[in-house]
C-alpha positions as CSV (number, residue, x, y, z in Angstrom):
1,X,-10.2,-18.3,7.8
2,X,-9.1,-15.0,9.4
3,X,-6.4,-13.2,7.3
4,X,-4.2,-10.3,8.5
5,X,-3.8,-7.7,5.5
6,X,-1.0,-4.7,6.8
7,X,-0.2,-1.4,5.5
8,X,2.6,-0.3,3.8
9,X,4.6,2.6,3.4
10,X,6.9,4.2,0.9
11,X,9.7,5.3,2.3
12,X,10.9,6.8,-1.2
13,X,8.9,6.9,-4.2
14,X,9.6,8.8,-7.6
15,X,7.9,9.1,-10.6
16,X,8.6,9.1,-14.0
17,X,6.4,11.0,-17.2
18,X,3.2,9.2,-18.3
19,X,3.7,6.8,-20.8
20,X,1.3,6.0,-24.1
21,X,-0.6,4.1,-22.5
22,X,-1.2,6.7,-19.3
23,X,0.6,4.9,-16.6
24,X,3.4,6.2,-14.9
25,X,6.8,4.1,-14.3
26,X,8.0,4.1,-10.2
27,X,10.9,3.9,-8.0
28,X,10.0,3.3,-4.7
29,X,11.0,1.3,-1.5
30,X,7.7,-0.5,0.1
31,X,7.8,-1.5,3.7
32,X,5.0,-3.0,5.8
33,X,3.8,-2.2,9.1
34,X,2.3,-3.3,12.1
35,X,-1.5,-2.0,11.6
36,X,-3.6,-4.0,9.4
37,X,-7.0,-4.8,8.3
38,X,-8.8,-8.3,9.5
39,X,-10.4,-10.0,6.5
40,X,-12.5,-13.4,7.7
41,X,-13.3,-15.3,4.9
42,X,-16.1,-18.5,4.7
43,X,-16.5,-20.6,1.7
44,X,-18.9,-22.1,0.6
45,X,-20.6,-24.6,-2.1
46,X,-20.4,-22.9,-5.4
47,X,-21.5,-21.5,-7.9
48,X,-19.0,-18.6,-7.8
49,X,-19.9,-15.2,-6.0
50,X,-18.8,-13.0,-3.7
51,X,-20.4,-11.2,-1.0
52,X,-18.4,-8.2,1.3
53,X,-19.7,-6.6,4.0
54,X,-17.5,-4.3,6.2
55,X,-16.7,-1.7,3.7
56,X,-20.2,0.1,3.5
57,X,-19.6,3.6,3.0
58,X,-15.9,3.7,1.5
59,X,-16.9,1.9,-1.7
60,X,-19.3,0.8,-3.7
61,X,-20.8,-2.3,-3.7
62,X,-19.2,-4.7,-6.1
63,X,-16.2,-2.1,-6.7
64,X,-14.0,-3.4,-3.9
65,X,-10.8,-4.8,-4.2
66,X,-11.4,-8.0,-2.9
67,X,-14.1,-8.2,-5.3
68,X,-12.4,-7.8,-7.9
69,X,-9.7,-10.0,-6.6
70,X,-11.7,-13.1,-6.4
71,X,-13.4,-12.3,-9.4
72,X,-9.7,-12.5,-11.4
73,X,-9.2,-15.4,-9.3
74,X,-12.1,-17.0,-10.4
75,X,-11.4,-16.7,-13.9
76,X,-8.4,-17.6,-14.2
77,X,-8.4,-20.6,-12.2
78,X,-12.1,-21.9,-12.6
79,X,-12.6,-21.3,-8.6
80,X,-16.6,-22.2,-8.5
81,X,-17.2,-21.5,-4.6
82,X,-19.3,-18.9,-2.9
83,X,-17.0,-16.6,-0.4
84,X,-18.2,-14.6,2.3
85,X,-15.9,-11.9,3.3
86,X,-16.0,-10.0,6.2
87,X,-13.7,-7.1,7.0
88,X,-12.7,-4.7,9.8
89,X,-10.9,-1.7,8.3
90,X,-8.5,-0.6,10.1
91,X,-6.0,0.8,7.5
92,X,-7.3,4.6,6.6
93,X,-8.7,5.0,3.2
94,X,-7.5,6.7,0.4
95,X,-5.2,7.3,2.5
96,X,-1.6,6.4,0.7
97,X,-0.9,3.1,3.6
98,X,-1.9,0.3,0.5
99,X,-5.2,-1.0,2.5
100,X,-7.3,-2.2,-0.4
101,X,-4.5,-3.3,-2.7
102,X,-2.9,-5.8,0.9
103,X,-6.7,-7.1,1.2
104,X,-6.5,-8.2,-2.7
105,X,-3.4,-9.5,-1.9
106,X,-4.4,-11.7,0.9
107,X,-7.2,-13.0,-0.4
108,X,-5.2,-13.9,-3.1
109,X,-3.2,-15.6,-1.5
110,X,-5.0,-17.7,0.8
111,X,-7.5,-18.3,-2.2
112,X,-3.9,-19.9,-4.1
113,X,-3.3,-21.9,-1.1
114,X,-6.0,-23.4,-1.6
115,X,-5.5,-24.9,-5.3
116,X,-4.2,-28.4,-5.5
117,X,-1.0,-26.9,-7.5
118,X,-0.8,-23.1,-6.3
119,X,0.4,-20.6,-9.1
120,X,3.9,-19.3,-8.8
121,X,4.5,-16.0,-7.9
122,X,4.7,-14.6,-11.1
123,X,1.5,-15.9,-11.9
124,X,0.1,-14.4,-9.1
125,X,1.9,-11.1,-10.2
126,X,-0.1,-11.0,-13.4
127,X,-3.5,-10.9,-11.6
128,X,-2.5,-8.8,-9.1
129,X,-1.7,-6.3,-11.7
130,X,-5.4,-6.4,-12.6
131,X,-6.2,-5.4,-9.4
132,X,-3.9,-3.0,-9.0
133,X,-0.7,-1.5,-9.6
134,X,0.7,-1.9,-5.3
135,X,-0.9,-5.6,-5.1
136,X,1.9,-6.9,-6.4
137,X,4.0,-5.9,-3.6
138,X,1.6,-7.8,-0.9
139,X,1.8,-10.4,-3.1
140,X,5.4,-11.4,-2.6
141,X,4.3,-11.6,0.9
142,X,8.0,-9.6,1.5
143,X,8.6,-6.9,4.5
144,X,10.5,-4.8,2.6
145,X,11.1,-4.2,-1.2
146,X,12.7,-2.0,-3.7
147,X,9.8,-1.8,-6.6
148,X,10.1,-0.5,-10.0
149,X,8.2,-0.2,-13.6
150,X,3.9,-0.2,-12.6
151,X,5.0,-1.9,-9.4
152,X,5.1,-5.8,-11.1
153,X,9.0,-5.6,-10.2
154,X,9.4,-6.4,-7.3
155,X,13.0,-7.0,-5.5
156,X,12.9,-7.8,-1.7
157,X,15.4,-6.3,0.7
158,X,16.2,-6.9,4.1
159,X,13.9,-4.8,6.0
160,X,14.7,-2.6,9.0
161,X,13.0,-3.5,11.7
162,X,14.4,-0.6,14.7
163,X,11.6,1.9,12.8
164,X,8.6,2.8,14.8
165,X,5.9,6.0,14.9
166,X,2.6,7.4,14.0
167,X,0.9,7.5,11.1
168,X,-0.8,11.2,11.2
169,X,-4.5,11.1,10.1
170,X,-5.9,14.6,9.1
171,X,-9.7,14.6,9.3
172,X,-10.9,15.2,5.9
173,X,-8.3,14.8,4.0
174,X,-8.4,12.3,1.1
175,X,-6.0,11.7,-2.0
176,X,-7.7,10.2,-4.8
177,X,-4.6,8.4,-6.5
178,X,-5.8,8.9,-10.3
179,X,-6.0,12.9,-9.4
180,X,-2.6,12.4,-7.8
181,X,-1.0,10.8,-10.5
182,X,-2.7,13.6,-13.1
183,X,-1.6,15.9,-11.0
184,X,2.2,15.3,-11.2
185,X,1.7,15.2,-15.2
186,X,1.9,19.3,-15.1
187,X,5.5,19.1,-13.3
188,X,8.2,21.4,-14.9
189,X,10.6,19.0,-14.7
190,X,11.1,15.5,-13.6
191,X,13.8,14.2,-11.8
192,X,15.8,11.3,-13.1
193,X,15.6,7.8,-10.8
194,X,18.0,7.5,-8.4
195,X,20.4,4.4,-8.2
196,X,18.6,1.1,-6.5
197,X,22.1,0.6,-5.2
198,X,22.6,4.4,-3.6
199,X,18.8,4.3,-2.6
200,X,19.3,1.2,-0.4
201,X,22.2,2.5,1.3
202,X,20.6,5.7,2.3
203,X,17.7,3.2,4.1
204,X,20.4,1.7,6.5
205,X,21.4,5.4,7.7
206,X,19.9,7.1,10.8
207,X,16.3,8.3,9.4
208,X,17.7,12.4,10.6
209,X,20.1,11.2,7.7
210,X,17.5,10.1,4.9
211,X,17.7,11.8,1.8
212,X,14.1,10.1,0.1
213,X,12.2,11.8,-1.9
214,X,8.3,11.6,-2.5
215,X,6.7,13.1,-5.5
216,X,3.6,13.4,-4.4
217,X,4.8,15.7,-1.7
218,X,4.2,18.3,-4.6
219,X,0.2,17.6,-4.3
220,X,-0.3,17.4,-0.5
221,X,-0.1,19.2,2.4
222,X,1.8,18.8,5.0
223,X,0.2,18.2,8.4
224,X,1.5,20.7,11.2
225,X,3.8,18.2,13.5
226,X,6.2,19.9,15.3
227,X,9.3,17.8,15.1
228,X,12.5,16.7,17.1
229,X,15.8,16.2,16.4
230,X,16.5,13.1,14.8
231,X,13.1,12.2,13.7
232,X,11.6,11.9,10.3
233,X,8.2,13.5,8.8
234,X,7.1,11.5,5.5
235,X,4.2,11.2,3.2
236,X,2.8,8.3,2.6
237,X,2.2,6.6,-0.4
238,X,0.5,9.3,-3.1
239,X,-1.3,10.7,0.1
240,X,-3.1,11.8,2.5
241,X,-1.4,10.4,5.3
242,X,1.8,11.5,7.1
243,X,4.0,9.2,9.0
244,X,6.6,10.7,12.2
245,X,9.1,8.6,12.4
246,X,10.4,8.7,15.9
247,X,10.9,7.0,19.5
248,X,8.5,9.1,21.3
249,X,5.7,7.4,23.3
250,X,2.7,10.3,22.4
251,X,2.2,12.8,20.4
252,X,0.1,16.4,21.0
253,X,-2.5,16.4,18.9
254,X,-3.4,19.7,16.9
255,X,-7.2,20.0,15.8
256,X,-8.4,17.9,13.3
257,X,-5.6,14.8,13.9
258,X,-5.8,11.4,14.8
259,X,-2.7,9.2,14.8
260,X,-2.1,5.5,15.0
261,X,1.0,4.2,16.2
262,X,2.8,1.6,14.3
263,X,6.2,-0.1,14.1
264,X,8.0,-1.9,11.8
Protein backbone atom coordinates (compact mmCIF):
# COMPACT_ATOMS: atom_id res chain seq x y z
CA UNK A 1 0.00 0.00 0.00
CA UNK A 2 1.39 3.44 -0.98
CA UNK A 3 0.30 6.23 1.54
CA UNK A 4 0.57 9.96 0.96
CA UNK A 5 1.66 11.68 4.44
CA UNK A 6 1.53 15.89 3.72
CA UNK A 7 2.90 18.72 5.61
CA UNK A 8 1.41 21.08 7.63
CA UNK A 9 1.68 24.47 8.59
CA UNK A 10 0.69 26.72 11.46
CA UNK A 11 -0.66 29.58 10.39
CA UNK A 12 -0.85 30.86 14.21
CA UNK A 13 0.55 29.26 17.03
CA UNK A 14 0.97 30.52 20.73
CA UNK A 15 2.19 29.15 23.71
CA UNK A 16 1.45 29.10 27.06
CA UNK A 17 4.14 28.52 30.43
CA UNK A 18 5.40 24.99 31.05
CA UNK A 19 3.26 23.12 33.13
CA UNK A 20 4.37 20.44 36.13
CA UNK A 21 4.73 18.01 34.13
CA UNK A 22 7.06 20.11 31.43
CA UNK A 23 4.68 20.35 28.47
CA UNK A 24 3.51 23.46 27.19
CA UNK A 25 -0.37 24.12 26.42
CA UNK A 26 -0.97 25.52 22.44
CA UNK A 27 -3.17 27.65 20.43
CA UNK A 28 -2.65 27.07 17.03
CA UNK A 29 -4.41 26.76 13.50
CA UNK A 30 -2.98 23.61 11.48
CA UNK A 31 -3.39 23.50 7.80
CA UNK A 32 -2.11 20.90 5.33
CA UNK A 33 -0.39 21.27 2.21
CA UNK A 34 0.28 20.04 -1.08
CA UNK A 35 3.99 18.37 -0.50
CA UNK A 36 4.19 15.18 1.24
CA UNK A 37 6.17 12.26 2.02
CA UNK A 38 5.39 8.73 0.15
CA UNK A 39 5.36 5.87 2.65
CA UNK A 40 4.85 2.19 0.87
CA UNK A 41 4.01 -0.18 3.20
CA UNK A 42 4.19 -4.45 2.75
CA UNK A 43 2.89 -6.82 5.34
CA UNK A 44 3.73 -9.57 5.98
CA UNK A 45 3.20 -13.03 8.17
CA UNK A 46 3.92 -12.16 11.72
CA UNK A 47 5.40 -12.19 14.34
CA UNK A 48 5.37 -8.33 14.85
CA UNK A 49 8.39 -6.18 13.65
CA UNK A 50 9.10 -3.40 11.78
CA UNK A 51 11.63 -2.65 9.41
CA UNK A 52 12.17 1.28 7.68
CA UNK A 53 14.45 2.10 5.31
CA UNK A 54 14.39 5.63 3.61
CA UNK A 55 15.26 7.63 6.58
CA UNK A 56 19.09 6.67 6.91
CA UNK A 57 20.82 9.62 8.03
CA UNK A 58 17.89 11.87 9.72
CA UNK A 59 17.37 9.34 12.44
CA UNK A 60 18.31 6.66 14.20
CA UNK A 61 17.41 3.35 13.56
CA UNK A 62 14.57 2.16 15.62
CA UNK A 63 13.85 6.00 16.80
CA UNK A 64 11.57 6.88 13.86
CA UNK A 65 8.17 7.75 14.06
CA UNK A 66 6.71 5.23 12.24
CA UNK A 67 8.38 2.95 14.45
CA UNK A 68 7.19 3.88 17.11
CA UNK A 69 3.79 4.21 15.61
CA UNK A 70 3.40 0.68 14.79
CA UNK A 71 4.99 -0.29 17.77
CA UNK A 72 1.86 1.54 19.87
CA UNK A 73 -0.20 0.09 17.36
CA UNK A 74 0.86 -3.21 18.05
CA UNK A 75 0.28 -3.06 21.59
CA UNK A 76 -2.59 -1.91 21.85
CA UNK A 77 -4.30 -3.83 19.36
CA UNK A 78 -2.33 -7.21 19.38
CA UNK A 79 -1.31 -6.48 15.50
CA UNK A 80 1.14 -9.67 15.05
CA UNK A 81 2.39 -8.95 11.30
CA UNK A 82 5.75 -7.98 9.95
CA UNK A 83 5.61 -4.42 8.08
CA UNK A 84 8.06 -3.29 5.70
CA UNK A 85 8.10 0.45 5.28
CA UNK A 86 9.64 2.27 2.67
CA UNK A 87 9.74 6.00 2.58
CA UNK A 88 10.71 8.90 0.24
CA UNK A 89 11.16 12.10 2.33
CA UNK A 90 10.10 14.76 0.86
CA UNK A 91 8.95 17.00 3.83
CA UNK A 92 12.24 18.86 5.23
CA UNK A 93 13.35 17.72 8.60
CA UNK A 94 13.31 19.34 11.69
CA UNK A 95 12.09 21.60 9.85
CA UNK A 96 8.59 22.93 11.63
CA UNK A 97 6.20 21.38 8.25
CA UNK A 98 4.93 18.09 10.80
CA UNK A 99 6.80 15.38 8.46
CA UNK A 100 7.40 12.57 10.96
CA UNK A 101 4.39 13.19 13.19
CA UNK A 102 1.87 12.94 9.34
CA UNK A 103 3.93 9.57 8.57
CA UNK A 104 2.76 8.24 12.28
CA UNK A 105 -0.37 9.39 11.34
CA UNK A 106 -0.79 7.60 8.22
CA UNK A 107 0.51 4.57 9.16
CA UNK A 108 -1.79 4.75 11.68
CA UNK A 109 -4.38 4.96 9.95
CA UNK A 110 -4.11 2.63 7.29
CA UNK A 111 -2.82 0.07 10.01
CA UNK A 112 -6.74 0.89 11.76
CA UNK A 113 -8.30 0.27 8.52
CA UNK A 114 -7.14 -2.65 8.56
CA UNK A 115 -8.78 -4.09 11.97
CA UNK A 116 -12.02 -5.93 11.61
CA UNK A 117 -13.65 -3.05 13.99
CA UNK A 118 -11.36 0.10 13.51
CA UNK A 119 -10.83 2.33 16.71
CA UNK A 120 -12.64 5.60 16.86
CA UNK A 121 -10.94 8.57 16.53
CA UNK A 122 -10.50 9.22 19.97
CA UNK A 123 -8.86 6.11 20.34
CA UNK A 124 -6.66 6.83 17.76
CA UNK A 125 -5.99 10.25 19.58
CA UNK A 126 -4.66 8.52 22.61
CA UNK A 127 -1.87 6.67 20.73
CA UNK A 128 -1.11 9.37 18.62
CA UNK A 129 -0.33 11.24 21.64
CA UNK A 130 2.40 8.68 22.39
CA UNK A 131 3.84 9.44 19.30
CA UNK A 132 3.72 12.80 19.46
CA UNK A 133 2.18 15.88 20.42
CA UNK A 134 1.15 17.14 16.23
CA UNK A 135 -0.02 13.43 15.30
CA UNK A 136 -3.12 14.00 16.53
CA UNK A 137 -3.85 16.56 14.09
CA UNK A 138 -3.02 14.02 10.96
CA UNK A 139 -4.97 11.79 12.64
CA UNK A 140 -8.36 13.53 12.17
CA UNK A 141 -7.38 13.18 8.62
CA UNK A 142 -8.86 17.14 8.53
CA UNK A 143 -7.36 20.04 6.09
CA UNK A 144 -7.66 22.55 8.40
CA UNK A 145 -8.00 22.73 12.34
CA UNK A 146 -8.04 25.04 15.21
CA UNK A 147 -5.82 22.86 17.96
CA UNK A 148 -5.52 23.50 21.59
CA UNK A 149 -4.14 21.89 25.08
CA UNK A 150 -0.80 19.33 23.82
CA UNK A 151 -2.47 19.24 20.51
CA UNK A 152 -5.10 16.11 21.53
CA UNK A 153 -8.00 18.92 20.86
CA UNK A 154 -8.56 19.04 17.85
CA UNK A 155 -11.59 21.15 16.19
CA UNK A 156 -11.70 21.10 12.28
CA UNK A 157 -12.52 24.20 10.31
CA UNK A 158 -13.25 24.80 6.90
CA UNK A 159 -10.03 25.33 5.24
CA UNK A 160 -8.94 27.94 2.73
CA UNK A 161 -8.08 26.59 -0.20
CA UNK A 162 -7.06 30.13 -2.59
CA UNK A 163 -3.50 29.91 -0.44
CA UNK A 164 -0.44 29.02 -2.32
CA UNK A 165 3.66 29.71 -2.02
CA UNK A 166 7.03 28.45 -1.11
CA UNK A 167 8.22 27.00 1.75
CA UNK A 168 11.87 28.67 2.19
CA UNK A 169 14.59 26.10 3.05
CA UNK A 170 17.77 27.71 4.57
CA UNK A 171 20.74 25.26 4.17
CA UNK A 172 21.75 24.44 7.62
CA UNK A 173 19.30 25.43 9.51
CA UNK A 174 17.59 23.05 11.90
CA UNK A 175 15.18 23.69 14.98
CA UNK A 176 15.36 20.93 17.44
CA UNK A 177 11.66 21.26 18.91
CA UNK A 178 12.61 20.32 22.66
CA UNK A 179 15.42 23.33 22.51
CA UNK A 180 12.58 25.33 21.00
CA UNK A 181 10.21 24.77 23.45
CA UNK A 182 13.08 25.30 26.41
CA UNK A 183 13.84 28.10 24.79
CA UNK A 184 10.51 30.04 25.02
CA UNK A 185 10.58 29.05 28.93
CA UNK A 186 13.02 32.27 29.54
CA UNK A 187 10.22 34.69 27.95
CA UNK A 188 9.57 37.85 30.07
CA UNK A 189 6.17 37.69 29.58
CA UNK A 190 3.64 35.51 27.91
CA UNK A 191 0.85 36.62 26.00
CA UNK A 192 -2.62 35.50 26.91
CA UNK A 193 -4.47 33.11 24.04
CA UNK A 194 -6.39 34.81 21.74
CA UNK A 195 -10.19 34.04 21.12
CA UNK A 196 -10.82 30.67 18.82
CA UNK A 197 -13.63 32.76 17.64
CA UNK A 198 -11.49 36.22 16.69
CA UNK A 199 -8.64 33.84 15.52
CA UNK A 200 -10.81 32.20 12.82
CA UNK A 201 -12.04 35.32 11.58
CA UNK A 202 -8.73 36.84 11.02
CA UNK A 203 -8.03 33.40 8.73
CA UNK A 204 -10.77 34.40 6.24
CA UNK A 205 -9.09 38.04 5.68
CA UNK A 206 -6.68 38.78 2.89
CA UNK A 207 -3.23 37.15 4.26
CA UNK A 208 -1.65 41.37 3.88
CA UNK A 209 -4.42 41.58 6.60
CA UNK A 210 -3.40 38.60 9.04
CA UNK A 211 -2.68 39.50 12.42
CA UNK A 212 -1.12 35.62 13.58
CA UNK A 213 1.32 35.37 15.83
CA UNK A 214 4.13 32.56 16.14
CA UNK A 215 6.06 32.23 19.28
CA UNK A 216 8.74 30.70 18.17
CA UNK A 217 9.51 33.61 15.90
CA UNK A 218 11.39 34.70 19.20
CA UNK A 219 14.01 31.68 18.59
CA UNK A 220 14.57 31.78 14.78
CA UNK A 221 15.78 33.77 12.27
CA UNK A 222 14.20 35.09 9.68
CA UNK A 223 15.32 34.13 6.16
CA UNK A 224 16.14 37.32 3.91
CA UNK A 225 13.00 37.28 1.32
CA UNK A 226 12.28 40.39 -0.01
CA UNK A 227 8.59 40.81 -0.03
CA UNK A 228 5.60 42.32 -2.08
CA UNK A 229 2.66 43.97 -1.26
CA UNK A 230 0.05 41.77 -0.18
CA UNK A 231 2.00 38.83 0.58
CA UNK A 232 2.76 37.03 3.75
CA UNK A 233 6.22 35.84 5.39
CA UNK A 234 5.60 33.06 8.27
CA UNK A 235 7.45 30.63 10.34
CA UNK A 236 6.58 27.46 10.29
CA UNK A 237 5.74 25.27 12.95
CA UNK A 238 8.60 25.73 16.00
CA UNK A 239 11.07 26.23 12.95
CA UNK A 240 13.39 26.28 10.75
CA UNK A 241 11.36 26.75 7.82
CA UNK A 242 9.75 29.91 6.42
CA UNK A 243 6.77 29.92 4.27
CA UNK A 244 5.99 33.25 1.49
CA UNK A 245 2.69 33.32 1.05
CA UNK A 246 1.99 34.78 -2.38
CA UNK A 247 0.75 34.40 -6.10
CA UNK A 248 4.18 34.75 -7.70
CA UNK A 249 5.36 31.99 -10.02
CA UNK A 250 9.35 32.11 -8.82
CA UNK A 251 11.27 33.34 -6.41
CA UNK A 252 15.20 34.77 -6.58
CA UNK A 253 17.01 32.80 -4.60
CA UNK A 254 19.64 34.35 -2.14
CA UNK A 255 22.69 32.03 -1.20
CA UNK A 256 22.10 29.15 0.89
CA UNK A 257 18.02 28.83 -0.14
CA UNK A 258 16.05 26.29 -1.56
CA UNK A 259 12.31 26.59 -1.78
CA UNK A 260 9.53 24.23 -2.59
CA UNK A 261 6.34 25.45 -3.87
CA UNK A 262 3.17 24.36 -2.30
CA UNK A 263 -0.56 25.16 -2.31
CA UNK A 264 -3.24 24.62 -0.24
Amino acid sequence: MELKAYAKVNWHLAVGPRREDGYHPILSIFQTCSLHDVIDVKIGDGPFDVDVTGLEGLCEKGKSTLEKAAKVFSQATGFDRKLTIKIKKNIPSQAGLGGGSSDAASLLLYLNSLLPEPMGTDDLVRLAMKVGCDVPFFVHNTRAAMVTGLGEHVFPIKPREDLEGFVIVEKGEKTSTKEAYDALDGRPVIPPFEDTAELERVYRLPVGQWTFRNDFDLVNRMPDVEKEEGERLLLTGSGSCHILLTKRKKLTLKEGQTTIKVSF
